[in-house]
C-alpha positions, 0 to 999 in steps of 0.5 A: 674862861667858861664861855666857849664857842657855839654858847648862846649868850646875852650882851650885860653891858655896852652899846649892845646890852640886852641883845643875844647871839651865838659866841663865834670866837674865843680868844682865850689869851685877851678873854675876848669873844666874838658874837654873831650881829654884835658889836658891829663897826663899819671898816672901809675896804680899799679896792683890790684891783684896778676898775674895781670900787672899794666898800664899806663892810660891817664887822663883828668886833671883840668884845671883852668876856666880862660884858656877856653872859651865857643864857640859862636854857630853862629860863632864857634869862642870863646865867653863871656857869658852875661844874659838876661831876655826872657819871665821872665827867666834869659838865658845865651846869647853869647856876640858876636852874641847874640845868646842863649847858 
């Protein structure tokens, strides 16, 4: 999966497309990620204790990795990752610009 934690993404398809945020999760298992403000559903939460009211909480759901893409920083519009060797190490460049992520 070349999408890794603390990338800042742009949502390509679903009820979210054309939001960004900040990948919080990676499940690398599943290829899911968890972005921030983004896929939000309501979960209603039962009381934990006696007199206390139960709520509703939005949460930021799993989403598949195909439905994101990371954001070139040069031009701010949706990008793919490519590798390269600088100085021995292997750094994730942005495909369009060729800039390092």
């Amino acid at each position: 999966m070349k999408i890794k934690k603390n990338d800042n993404v742009i949502i390509i398809s679903g009820k979210d497309k054309g939001k960004e945020g900040k990948v919080l999760f990676t499940f690398k298992d599943t290829d899911k990620v968890i972005v921030e403000g983004i896929n939000t559903v309501k979960k209603h939460v039962k009381s934990q204790q006696r007199g206390q009211a139960g709520e509703v909480v939005e949460k930021a759901m799993p989403m598949h990795v195909s439905n994101v893409a990371l954001i070139d920083p040069k031009t701010k519009k949706a990008t793919r990752v490519g590798y390269e060797m600088k100085d021995g190490k292997k750094v994730r460049i942005a495909k369009k610009s060729g800039q390092p992520v």
